[in-house]
Every structure is written in C-alpha cells, then in structure tokens.
ROLUMDREN-984042 format. One record per residue (C-alpha): y, x, z; residue in one letter. Coordinates in steps of 0.001 Angstrom, whole numbers, plus 500000, padded with zeros to 6 digits. Each point is the difference from the previous one (the first is absolute). Example, Ala and Ser with C-alpha at 12.3 -4.5 7.8 and 13.67 -1.06 7.14 Angstrom:
# residues 2
495500512300507800A/503440501370499340S/
# end
This chain:
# residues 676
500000500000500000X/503695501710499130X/501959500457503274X/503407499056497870X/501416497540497881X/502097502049496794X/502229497834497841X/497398500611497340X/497333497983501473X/502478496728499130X/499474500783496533X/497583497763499193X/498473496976501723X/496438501816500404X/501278503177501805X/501746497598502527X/497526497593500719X/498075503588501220X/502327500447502547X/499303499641503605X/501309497471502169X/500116499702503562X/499578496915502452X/498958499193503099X/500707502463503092X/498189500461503564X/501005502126503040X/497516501482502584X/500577498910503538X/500822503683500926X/502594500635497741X/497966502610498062X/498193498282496829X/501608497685497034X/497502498607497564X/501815498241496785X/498281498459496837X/500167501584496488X/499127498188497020X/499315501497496744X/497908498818496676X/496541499721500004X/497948502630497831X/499467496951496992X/504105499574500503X/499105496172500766X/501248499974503596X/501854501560503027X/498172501125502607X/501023500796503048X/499134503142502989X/500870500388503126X/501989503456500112X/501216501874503593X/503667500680499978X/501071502686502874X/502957498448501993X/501719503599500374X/499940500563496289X/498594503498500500X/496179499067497897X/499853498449496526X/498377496304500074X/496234499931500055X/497221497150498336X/498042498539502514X/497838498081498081X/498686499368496618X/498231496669498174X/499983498423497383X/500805497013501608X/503350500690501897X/501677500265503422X/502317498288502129X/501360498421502955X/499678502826502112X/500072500148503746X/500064502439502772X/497543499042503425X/501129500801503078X/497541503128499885X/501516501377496578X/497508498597497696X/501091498114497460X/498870496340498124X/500559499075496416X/498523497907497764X/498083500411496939X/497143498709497925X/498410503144499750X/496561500029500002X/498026500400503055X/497953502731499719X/497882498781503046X/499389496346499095X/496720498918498321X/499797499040496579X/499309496669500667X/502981499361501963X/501685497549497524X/503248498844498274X/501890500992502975X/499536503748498766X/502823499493497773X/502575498276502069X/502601502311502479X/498378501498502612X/501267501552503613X/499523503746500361X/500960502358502098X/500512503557499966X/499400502253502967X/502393502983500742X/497340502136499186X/497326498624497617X/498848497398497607X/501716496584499638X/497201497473500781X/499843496326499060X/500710497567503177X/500613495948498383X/499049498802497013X/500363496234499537X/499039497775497646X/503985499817499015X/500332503011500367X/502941501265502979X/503703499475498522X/501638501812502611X/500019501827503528X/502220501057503230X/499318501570502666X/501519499314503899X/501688503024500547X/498599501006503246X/496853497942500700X/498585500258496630X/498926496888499500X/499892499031496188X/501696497626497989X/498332498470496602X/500982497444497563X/496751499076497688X/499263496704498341X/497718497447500669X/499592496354498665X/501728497001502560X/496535498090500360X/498331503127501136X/499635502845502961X/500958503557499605X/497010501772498561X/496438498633499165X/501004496110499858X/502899501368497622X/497983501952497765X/497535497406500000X/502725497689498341X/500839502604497338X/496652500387498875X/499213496266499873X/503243499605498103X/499141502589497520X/495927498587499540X/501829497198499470X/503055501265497254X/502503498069501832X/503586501583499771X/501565496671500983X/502636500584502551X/500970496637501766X/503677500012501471X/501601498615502790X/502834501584500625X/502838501753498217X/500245502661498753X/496892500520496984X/500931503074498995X/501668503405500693X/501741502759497429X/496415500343497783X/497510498363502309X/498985496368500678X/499353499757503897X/496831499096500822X/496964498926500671X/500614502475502654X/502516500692502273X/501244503029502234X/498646500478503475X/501775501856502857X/496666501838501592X/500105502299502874X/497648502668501133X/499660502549502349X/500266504249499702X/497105500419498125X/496756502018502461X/497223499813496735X/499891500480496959X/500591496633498536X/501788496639500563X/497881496404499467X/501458496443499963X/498981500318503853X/502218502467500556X/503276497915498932X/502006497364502093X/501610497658497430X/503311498727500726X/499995497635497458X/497454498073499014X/501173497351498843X/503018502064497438X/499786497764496819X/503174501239498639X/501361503529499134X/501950502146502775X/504005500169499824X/499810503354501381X/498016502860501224X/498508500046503532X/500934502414502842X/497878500687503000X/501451501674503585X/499664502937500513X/498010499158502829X/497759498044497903X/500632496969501862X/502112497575497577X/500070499121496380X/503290498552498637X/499694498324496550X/501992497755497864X/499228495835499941X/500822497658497224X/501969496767500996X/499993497350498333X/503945498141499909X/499684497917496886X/498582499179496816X/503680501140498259X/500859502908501690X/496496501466500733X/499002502333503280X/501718501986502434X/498153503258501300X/499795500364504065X/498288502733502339X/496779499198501643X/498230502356502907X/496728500267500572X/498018501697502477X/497750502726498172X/496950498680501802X/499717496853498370X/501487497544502360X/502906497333498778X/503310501286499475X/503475498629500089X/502751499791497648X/502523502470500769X/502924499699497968X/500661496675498100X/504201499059499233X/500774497470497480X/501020501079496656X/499181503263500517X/496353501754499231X/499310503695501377X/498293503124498907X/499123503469500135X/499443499798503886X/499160503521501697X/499004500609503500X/502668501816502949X/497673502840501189X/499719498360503482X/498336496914498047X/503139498177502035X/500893498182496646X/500249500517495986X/503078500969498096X/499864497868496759X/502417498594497023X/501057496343500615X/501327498180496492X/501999497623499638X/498314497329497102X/501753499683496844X/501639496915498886X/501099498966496763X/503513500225501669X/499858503660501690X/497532502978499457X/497373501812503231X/501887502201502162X/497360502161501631X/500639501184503518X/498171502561502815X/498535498142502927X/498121500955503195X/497655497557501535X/499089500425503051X/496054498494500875X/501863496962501871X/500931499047496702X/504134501070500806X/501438500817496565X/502784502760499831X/502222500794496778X/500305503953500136X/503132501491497860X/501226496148499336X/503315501986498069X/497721501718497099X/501255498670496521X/496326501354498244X/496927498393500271X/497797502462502248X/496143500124499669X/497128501592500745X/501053501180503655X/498005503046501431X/500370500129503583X/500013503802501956X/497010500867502127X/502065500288502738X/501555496509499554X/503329501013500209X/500814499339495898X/499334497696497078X/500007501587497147X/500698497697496939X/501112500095496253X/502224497935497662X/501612500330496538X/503524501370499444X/502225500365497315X/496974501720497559X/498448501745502905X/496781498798503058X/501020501370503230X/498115500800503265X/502281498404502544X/499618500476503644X/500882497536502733X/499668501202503909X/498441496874501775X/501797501217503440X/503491500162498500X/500050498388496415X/501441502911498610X/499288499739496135X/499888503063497972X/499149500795496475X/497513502492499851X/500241501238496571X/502221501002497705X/498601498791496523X/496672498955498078X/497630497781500914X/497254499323502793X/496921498511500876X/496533500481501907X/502475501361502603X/497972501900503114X/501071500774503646X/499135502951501358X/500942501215503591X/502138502995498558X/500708498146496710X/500259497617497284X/498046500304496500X/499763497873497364X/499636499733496194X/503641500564498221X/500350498844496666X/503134499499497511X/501232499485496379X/498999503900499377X/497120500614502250X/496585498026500273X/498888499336503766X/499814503445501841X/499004500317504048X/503154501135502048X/500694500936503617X/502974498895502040X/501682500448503254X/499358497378502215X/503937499199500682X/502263501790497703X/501932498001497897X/500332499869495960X/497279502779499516X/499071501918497192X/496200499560500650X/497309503026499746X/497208499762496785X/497183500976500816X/497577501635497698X/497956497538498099X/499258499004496644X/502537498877497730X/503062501567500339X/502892499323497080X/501085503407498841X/502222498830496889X/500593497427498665X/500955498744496090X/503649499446501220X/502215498987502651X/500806497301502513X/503305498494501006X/502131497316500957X/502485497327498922X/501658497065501540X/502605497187499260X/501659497528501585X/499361496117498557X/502123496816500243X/499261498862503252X/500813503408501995X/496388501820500378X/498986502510499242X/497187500927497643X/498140503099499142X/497513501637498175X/497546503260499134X/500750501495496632X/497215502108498596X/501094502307497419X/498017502138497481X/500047503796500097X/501945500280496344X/502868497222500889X/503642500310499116X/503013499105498776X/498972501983496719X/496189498121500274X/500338496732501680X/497059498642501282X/498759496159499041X/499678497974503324X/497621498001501500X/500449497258502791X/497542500159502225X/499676496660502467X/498507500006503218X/497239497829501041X/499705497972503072X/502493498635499715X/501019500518503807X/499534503993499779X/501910502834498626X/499318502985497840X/499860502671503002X/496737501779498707X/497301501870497763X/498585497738498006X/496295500558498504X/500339497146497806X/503691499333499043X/500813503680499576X/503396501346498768X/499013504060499039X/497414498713497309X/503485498266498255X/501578502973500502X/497822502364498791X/499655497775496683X/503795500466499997X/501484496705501509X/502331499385502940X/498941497754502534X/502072497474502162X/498404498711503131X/502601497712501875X/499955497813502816X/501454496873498987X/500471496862502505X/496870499261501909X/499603503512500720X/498912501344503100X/502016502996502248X/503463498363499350X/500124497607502612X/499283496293500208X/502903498700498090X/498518501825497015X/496813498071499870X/501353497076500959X/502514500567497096X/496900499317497164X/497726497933501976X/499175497034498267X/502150500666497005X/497837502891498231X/502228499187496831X/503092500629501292X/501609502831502186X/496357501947499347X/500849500028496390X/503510500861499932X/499579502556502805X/497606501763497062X/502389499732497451X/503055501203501963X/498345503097500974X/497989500382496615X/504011500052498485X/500558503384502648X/496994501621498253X/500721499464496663X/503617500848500112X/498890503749501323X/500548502222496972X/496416501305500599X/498574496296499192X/499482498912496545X/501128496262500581X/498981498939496178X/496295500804501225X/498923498303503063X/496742497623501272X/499457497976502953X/496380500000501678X/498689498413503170X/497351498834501901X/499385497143502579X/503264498812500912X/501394502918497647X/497835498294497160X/501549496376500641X/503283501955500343X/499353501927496244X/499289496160499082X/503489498923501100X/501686502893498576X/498489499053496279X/501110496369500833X/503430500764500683X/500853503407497424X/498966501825497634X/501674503077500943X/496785502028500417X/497824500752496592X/496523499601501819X/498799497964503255X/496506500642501796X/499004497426502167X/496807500889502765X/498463497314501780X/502770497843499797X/501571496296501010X/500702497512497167X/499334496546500780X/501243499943503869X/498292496028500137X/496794500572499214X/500376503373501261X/500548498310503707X/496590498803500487X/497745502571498052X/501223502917502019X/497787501549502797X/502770499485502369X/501959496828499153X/500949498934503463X/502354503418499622X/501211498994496826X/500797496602501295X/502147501445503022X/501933501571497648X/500508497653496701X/499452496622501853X/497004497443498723X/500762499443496169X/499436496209500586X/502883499704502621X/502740503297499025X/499371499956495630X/503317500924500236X/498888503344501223X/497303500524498143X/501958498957496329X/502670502263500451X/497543503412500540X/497083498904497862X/500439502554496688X/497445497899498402X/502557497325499289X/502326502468498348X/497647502047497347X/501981498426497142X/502596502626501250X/497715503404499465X/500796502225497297X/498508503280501326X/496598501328499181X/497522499379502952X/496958501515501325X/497923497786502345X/497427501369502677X/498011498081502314X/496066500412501613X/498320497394500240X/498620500511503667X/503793499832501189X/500180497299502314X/503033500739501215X/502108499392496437X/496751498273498247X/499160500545496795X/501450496663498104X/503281501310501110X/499835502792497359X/497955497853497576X/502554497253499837X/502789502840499619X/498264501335497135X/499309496373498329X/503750499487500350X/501257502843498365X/497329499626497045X/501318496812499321X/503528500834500104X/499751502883497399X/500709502609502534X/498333503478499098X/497329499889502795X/496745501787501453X/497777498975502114X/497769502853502225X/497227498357501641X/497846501169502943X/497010497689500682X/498610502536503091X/503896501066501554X/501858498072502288X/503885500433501483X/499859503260499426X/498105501950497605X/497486502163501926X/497661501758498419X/500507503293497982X/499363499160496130X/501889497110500403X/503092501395501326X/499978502717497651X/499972497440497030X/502766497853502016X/502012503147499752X/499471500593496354X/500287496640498798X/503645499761501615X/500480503187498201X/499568499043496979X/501929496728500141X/502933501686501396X/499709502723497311X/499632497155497106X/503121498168501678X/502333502768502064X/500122502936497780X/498299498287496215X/497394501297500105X/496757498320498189X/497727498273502101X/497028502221501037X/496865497981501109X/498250501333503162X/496694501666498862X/497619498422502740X/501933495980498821X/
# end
C-alpha cells in the first residue's frame, strides 16, 4: 500500500479509487494503543476491504496491519484488559464444516494482546455492532432476530422454515418500510448483553436480551455504563398519524429486568446519549422536531438517572453532536459545523466554560484519553487522518499521526470566497482551482451543490470529489447556500421549506463572484449535484440557462409523489407540510411542473436501490425531458443506491460525467464510456 497520496494519483478515476481511506478509530484504556480501519480494493478491484491497522499515539512508529481477510474489519473496541473486539465475517478457522449459513454472516472476534484473534458469536444474523462498558467489561451487541421469535435457536428456526418455504414476504405494521437501500425486516435489531468473556465462545445462553419484543429499527446506537450496569437506548413514540414519531430515552437494567423511560419532552426526540464516567447520568443531544413552520435546533443535555433534564451551553448558535465525555468526567467533548470547517468543542461541566478546540478541518470518531484527545481529521485537501490533541488548549493545530494516506500534493489549490446577498448574510464558499489557472488560462467552472440538504461542504469527499475536476482542468465551486449548516440558525431557517427560493439565488449570487474572477472562464461553466444538490441542479435548469451542462445525482423532481415514496416521509412532511392540506408548498418547489422552462443539456443518475430519493424520481425526470426535446441522458444503476458504492461503478460515474461535460463545457465530441 503507498504511504502518500501525489497529485498524480487524481489522474485518472482507477488510480484514485486505489487509494486508502481511513474510518473508524479506537483508543486503549491506558492511553498507549489506537487501532483505526483502512480500506483499500480488493485483489479482483470489485470491493473495499477493510484492516484493522495500530496507529502509535506519540507519533514516534509508522502505523501497523493488524489483520488481514478477505472479508473485512470493523467496529473495533478496546476491553478493559487491552484486547480488542471487531467484527468480521471471516471465516472461522475452528468451526466445523457443517456449521451452516451462519458461516457467512458477521461474526464477533477478538484479538488478544498477544496472539491469534479467535471467533466468540456468530448468530444466525450475524452481530451488527458492539460496545464495551468501560470498566466492567460487560459487552454490548446489536444482532437481528425476527419479532415472533427468541434470540438464537427459536430465531434461526424461523429463518430456515422461511427459506424451505421461499417466503420473502415481509408483513408491516408500523412505519417506516424501508431505510437508505434496505427494506426493514422480517427482522429487527436486538439490544443483547453479555458478560467479559472466560471461554472461548459465546452461545444464545450466554446473552441477556433487552429487547425482545424490538419490531422496528433503532433511532440510535446503544451505550452501556461503564459499570456495566445500564443500557440507554432510543424509543419510538407514536404522536400522530400526520406528523409521525418522536424519539425518547429508555433505561434498562443490563440484567434483564424492566426498565423505565428516562427522558421523554414533547416535541422533542433525543440521541446520541453517552454515559458520565460515574454512571451518575448520560450526556446526550435533545432536538427540537421540525415543523413545516421552523427547522430542528439540536441542543446538549445531561440527564441525570432521576430522569432531571439539563440544557448544557444553552448560548451555542451550531448544532453540537456526537459528545465524548473525559474519563475523568470533568469535560464533554463535542463537534459541530462552522463556516466550512467540523470543530472539536469543549464544554467544562463544573463551570460551562465553552472552548473551541481546534483551529480548522474536520472531526469525527473523536477519543478521550487521560493525557489527550485523538481523533480522525479530515478536510477539503486531506482524506481522514488520526490526530492527537491537548486535552484543553484552545483552537489547536492537531498532531498527524503516521498512518496510511497522507495527501502530499495535490492537482491544485484551495481557497475561499464570500458575498453578501439581499437580505444581509453572509454566504461563502470553497473554490478549487486547477494547477495551470490564470488570468492568461482561465479555468471553466463547475458548481458543485451540497447534499443533505441540512449540511455543509466542510470535508473530503470520496464520492463528490473536487481534485479529479481539477486535475481534468476545471474549477470547482462548492458553496453553502441557505439551509446550510455552521452559519447559525437563521441560515437554515432562511431556505427551509422554500428549496426554490433563497437556496437558489444564494447559488447564483455567489456563482456571479466566481465567474467574474479573471482566472474563471464564465462562457464555460456546468452545474452538478446530488441529493438535495441534484433537486437543486433541477431548479437551476428550471429557472436559467446560464450554465452549458447540468448533472443531476439522485435527485428530487416530483416533490408529491415524492412525499410518500421516500424512506423517510414523516421528515419530509415536517418540513414541506402534507401535499393534501399545504399544495401551496409543494406547487411552488416542485421542478417537475416547470420542465417546459429547461434549455440546458442534462445528465440524469439515479440507483435503483435508493430508497431515500427512489428511483421513479429520476425516471420521471428523464421521461420529462425526452418529451420536451431537451438533449438528455439517462445513467442507470439497477444494483446502486444513494450513493454509488462500489468501485467499477464509480469509476464509470466519473467518466460518464466526463464526457458529457467535455461534449457540452469545452465542445468537445461525445466520447462513450468503454464498459456502457
């Protein structure tokens, strides 16, 4: 595996889809070990796979692989004693031949400080995920099982009789059916607990399930004290039939006995709940539900085991997730977008001081330590690396760490611009420009538009990324138009509801500061976007024709039907009202109504496992432009969903957007991909 990433390797699609990318990151309880996940393609090029790799915390030793399948790792864990969990379906090199079906599905391993990594759980369903109480030990797994049955033999019992059978039927009763690329069902996530592991294996016997009845997906992830105690995990409420559920904190007692609901507020759902080292209480993220008449506001909360809820940092404009709290108690560490960047942010529980940890980029997986923080930093010009922190300084420049990875050079460079629009804000944007740009060789621009839509462009990208456009000579705009996260709550609320309208000419005011740059070639530009960024490219073609080429991923068309076909349409519904009762809404954002208006040349991309945007969304789209004369084509992915994941097909995504923007940006003629 190469060490670096050279501006060469963003060439061509093939020598980046080779690179490796990081995820994932676990810290020892001493201090001493970090274990992070590294993907990289499969020998056939079909696939990622992914290794766990050891990362040293003082940056002294390069990274080292830990393991090696064909199958993959992740999830790791640390134990109490220093060894660590992950999950894999490896195969067991111990079990029998005759061991079944279940020899495929994910299995729970884990691997000594010194020796072998040996097999403990392999279910039926396979184990989806695992924690660990940080000082009893006591294990934490989420693994599926169908509603009418018991964890273990009754449930594979089921399976098998279903599959003599060939029944795929999945009866419903209960919203939601689906999620991103998978219909829920006919089983169903169970929180199971289990104590330290003494043998060499875990049975059914071995498990206490805290939910036996779960016959919908979980909200959330689990978390388990660290004295192994308590298990806090999310609970759907039902409010009603048109506005859908609310999410509230239940506890239960690790041993099986009934719990309690432990935090439950009106409008309000919660998430992301972590345990105080004392097991005292949880630190979690309370949200305010959406409305069609305001957006969430997210905010940090500490619940005490009474049930007494208490807003930490009640002044903080962003909206602060995944909080991390400090083994001594003292800290939560949390982070939020702002302005382009994801911060580590640190609050002191004793005082409330509030401090931004670090200066820029962007952060996740963070990891307390008792002498420091690490994490995986990320940002427009470096894929995710692992960094190290000081525990309390503010606005940091953080630490890499030797890993796999690293951006040495890149095909050009990164900067900002900003203007101010008509009602007073502010908005900004990431300019990616090629290496050969300038006033004597303007470069044609692109418009890049975020997804979400409630997000921001604050990071690497795998998918959506800028340096392949750049290297193929193209400037690349990535703004953060109304909606956006990291600008405060006004912002957002400034576009919710009314996608059409300040989201659109938010684009096209700071799309005008691009192109007036004397290093932009203005007669030469193309819109592209995905999601939310793909209904947005729709808009834009509705409303100009300013732009000579528009590529629209997984995109909105028809918002009606589009209401009750998504995967999540009780969201959708908080946001855009019911179509029956607010048309008003719906009519003045739909592009579908407008296609008479579109001039440009479009390229239309949707899988057909995408639940999320579903596939008549783009199939409509296309059947609209075809019959409207507009120059039009249509590439299909029967086996991709939201996103498209798997290596060959994201290398002919690339090329195929190429090629259109070559036939349409610089006149080019049109070059069909080889492999369509």
């Amino acid at each position: 595996m190469s060490g670096t990433i050279q501006a060469s390797d963003f060439a061509d699609v093939p020598s980046f889809s080779a690179l490796p990318r990081l995820g994932s990151l676990a810290l020892s309880p001493d201090g001493k070990r970090l274990v992070t996940v590294v993907a990289e393609l499969s020998p056939d090029g079909k696939k990622w796979q992914g290794a766990l790799w050891e990362v040293d915390p003082a940056g002294e030793r390069p990274a080292r692989r830990l393991t090696r399948s064909a199958k993959s790792e992740s999830n790791p864990v640390f134990t109490p004693d220093g060894a660590l969990l992950f999950l894999s379906a490896r195969p067991d090199p111990q079990a029998k031949p005759a061991e079944g079906k279940a020899k495929d599905k994910t299995a729970l391993w884990l691997l000594p400080e010194v020796g072998e990594a040996r097999e403990l759980l392999r279910p039926a369903g396979g184990v989806e995920r695992v924690d660990v109480a940080a000082d009893a030990g006591t294990l934490l797994l989420t693994a599926g099982a169908h509603p009418t049955a018991d964890f273990g033999e009754s449930d594979e019992a089921h399976r098998k009789a279903r599959e003599d059978a060939g029944v795929t039927a999945i009866l419903y009763e209960s919203y939601p059916v689906r999620y991103w690329d998978a219909d829920l069902g006919p089983t169903y996530p169970r929180l199971l607990v289990a104590q330290p592991p003494t043998g060499d294996r875990l049975t059914a016997d071995d498990l206490t399930d805290l939910t036996p009845a779960a016959d919908v997906r979980l909200d959330d992830v689990a978390a388990i004290s660290p004295d192994g105690r308590w298990v806090v995990h999310t609970e759907r409420v039902d409010v009603s039939a048109s506005y859908g559920p609310r999410v509230r904190l239940r506890l239960s007692p690790s041993d099986g006995t009934p719990g309690r609901v432990l935090a439950d507020q009106p409008d309000h759902s919660f998430m992301q709940a972590t345990f105080l080292p004392d097991g005292s209480g949880v630190i979690a993220v309370r949200v305010l539900d959406s409305t069609p008449d305001r957006p969430w506001r997210s905010a940090l909360v500490r619940i005490d085991l009474d049930g007494t809820v208490t807003e930490l940092a009640p002044d903080f404009a962003e909206e602060p997730g995944h909080p991390v709290v400090g083994p001594d108690g003292a800290a939560v560490y949390f982070t939020s977008s702002l302005r382009g960047h994801h911060p580590i942010w640190r609050l002191d529980l004793a005082t409330g001081d509030l401090i931004r940890l670090t200066a820029s980029g962007s952060y996740a997986d963070v990891q307390v330590g008792a002498e420091h923080v690490y994490a995986l930093r990320n940002s427009l010009v470096q894929p995710a690396q692992p960094v190290r922190l000081d525990l309390a300084a503010p606005e940091q420049e953080a630490v890499v760490l030797p890993a796999p990875g690293r951006v040495e050079s890149l095909p050009g460079t990164l900067t900002e611009i900003e203007t101010v629009v008509e009602d007073g804000r502010t908005v900004r944007a990431w300019l990616v420009l090629p290496t050969d740009c300038s006033p004597d060789q303007p470069a044609p621009l692109l418009l890049w538009v975020h997804g979400g839509p409630v997000m921001s462009w604050s990071g690497w990208s795998w998918r959506w990324n800028p340096w392949l456009m750049a290297a193929k000579g193209y400037a690349v705009l990535l703004p953060d138009p109304a909606l956006s996260t990291g600008y405060g709550p006004e912002f957002i609320a400034a576009g919710w509801g009314s996608w059409g309208a300040k989201p659109y000419t938010d684009l096209m005011a700071i799309t005008d500061v691009a192109a007036h740059r004397d290093d932009i070639d203005d007669s030469r530009t193309a819109a592209l976007g995905g999601s939310f960024g793909g209904y947005m490219a729709n808009w834009i073609a509705t409303r100009t024709d300013r732009f000579r080429a528009i590529v629209t991923h997984a995109s909105l068309w028809h918002l009606d039907a589009f209401t009750g076909t998504t995967d999540d349409s009780y969201y959708w519904i908080r946001e855009m009202g019911d179509p029956l009762r607010q048309q008003e809404r719906v009519r003045a954002n739909s592009p579908h109504l407008r296609v008479a208006d579109i001039k440009t040349p479009m390229l239309v991309i949707h899988g057909d496992k995408d639940y999320r945007v579903p596939i008549g969304e783009g199939q409509r789209l296309y059947f609209d432009l075809v019959r409207h004369g507009v120059q039009a084509k249509f590439l299909y992915y029967p086996t991709e969903n939201h996103w498209i994941v798997t290596p060959g097909n994201a290398e002919v995504w690339y090329e195929t957007i190429y090629s259109f923007l070559a036939e349409h940006v610089l006149g080019e003629p049109w070059r069909r991909p080889e492999l369509l």
